[in-house]
N, C-alpha and C positions, 0 to 999 in steps of 0.2 A: 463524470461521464453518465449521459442517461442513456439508456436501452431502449428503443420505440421497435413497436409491432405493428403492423396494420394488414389487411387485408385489400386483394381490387379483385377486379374480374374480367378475366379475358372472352374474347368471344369466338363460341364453336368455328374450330378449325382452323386457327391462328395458332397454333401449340408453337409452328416452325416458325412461324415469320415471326413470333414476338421475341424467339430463343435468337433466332436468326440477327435482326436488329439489333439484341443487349450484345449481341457478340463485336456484333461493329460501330461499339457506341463510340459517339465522339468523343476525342480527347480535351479539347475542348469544354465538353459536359463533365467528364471525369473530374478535370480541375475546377470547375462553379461547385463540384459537389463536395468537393475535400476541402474549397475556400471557406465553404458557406459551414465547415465545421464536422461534416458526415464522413464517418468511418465504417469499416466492416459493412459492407452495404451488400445485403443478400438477398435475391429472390426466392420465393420455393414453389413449385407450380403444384398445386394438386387435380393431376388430371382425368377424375373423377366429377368432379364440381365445377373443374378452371378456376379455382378462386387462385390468387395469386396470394401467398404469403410474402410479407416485406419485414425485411430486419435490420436494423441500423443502430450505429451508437452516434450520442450527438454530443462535442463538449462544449457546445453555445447555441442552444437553443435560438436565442436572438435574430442571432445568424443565417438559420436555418429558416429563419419566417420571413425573409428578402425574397428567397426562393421563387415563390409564385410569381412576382413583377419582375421579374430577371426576363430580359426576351429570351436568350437561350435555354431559357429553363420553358416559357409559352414556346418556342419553336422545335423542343421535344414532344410537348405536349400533342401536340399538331400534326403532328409525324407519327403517332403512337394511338392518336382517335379511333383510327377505322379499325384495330383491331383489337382495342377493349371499350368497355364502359367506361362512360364520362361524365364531366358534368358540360352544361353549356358553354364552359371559358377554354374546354379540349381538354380542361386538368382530369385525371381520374379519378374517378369514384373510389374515395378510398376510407376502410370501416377502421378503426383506431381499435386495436385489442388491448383489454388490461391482462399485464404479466398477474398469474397467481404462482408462479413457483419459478427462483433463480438457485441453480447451483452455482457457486463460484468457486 
């Protein structure tokens, strides 16, 4: 199982509607994102900064790198643009963190 971290960034004033949206994610996306091999799937808002912390475990990486050409996964994306950073394809800007410390 590996552990991935990364960072996005939402944009001033979105605190609610971003919380708002994960609360009523589609079920549908639920399930591309448990097929696609992703467990424990955590946000954390620091809203200070709004950088968004992300935490996930993956047991098929492979898996997980179909993700992007999924249209349900580009019609998240599309949905979620206007209230963080992006990149041009609506995917989010997302900064990949290296773990330096695991307790287990």
């Amino acid at each position: 199982m590996k552990r991935v971290a990364f960072r996005m960034k939402l944009n001033k004033g979105c605190e609610a509607e971003y919380e708002r949206r994960h609360s009523e994610i589609w079920p549908e996306l639920q399930n591309l994102l448990k097929q696609k091999s992703i467990s424990e799937y955590s946000i954390f808002l620091d809203k200070e900064t709004l950088f968004l912390f992300g935490y996930m475990k993956i047991s098929d990486p492979k898996l997980m790198d179909e993700l992007p050409a999924h249209p349900l996964m580009q019609k998240w994306w599309d949905y979620m643009k206007d209230i963080m950073e992006t990149n041009a394809d609506s995917s989010p800007v997302v900064k990949p963190l290296e773990e330096v410390f695991y307790l287990a």
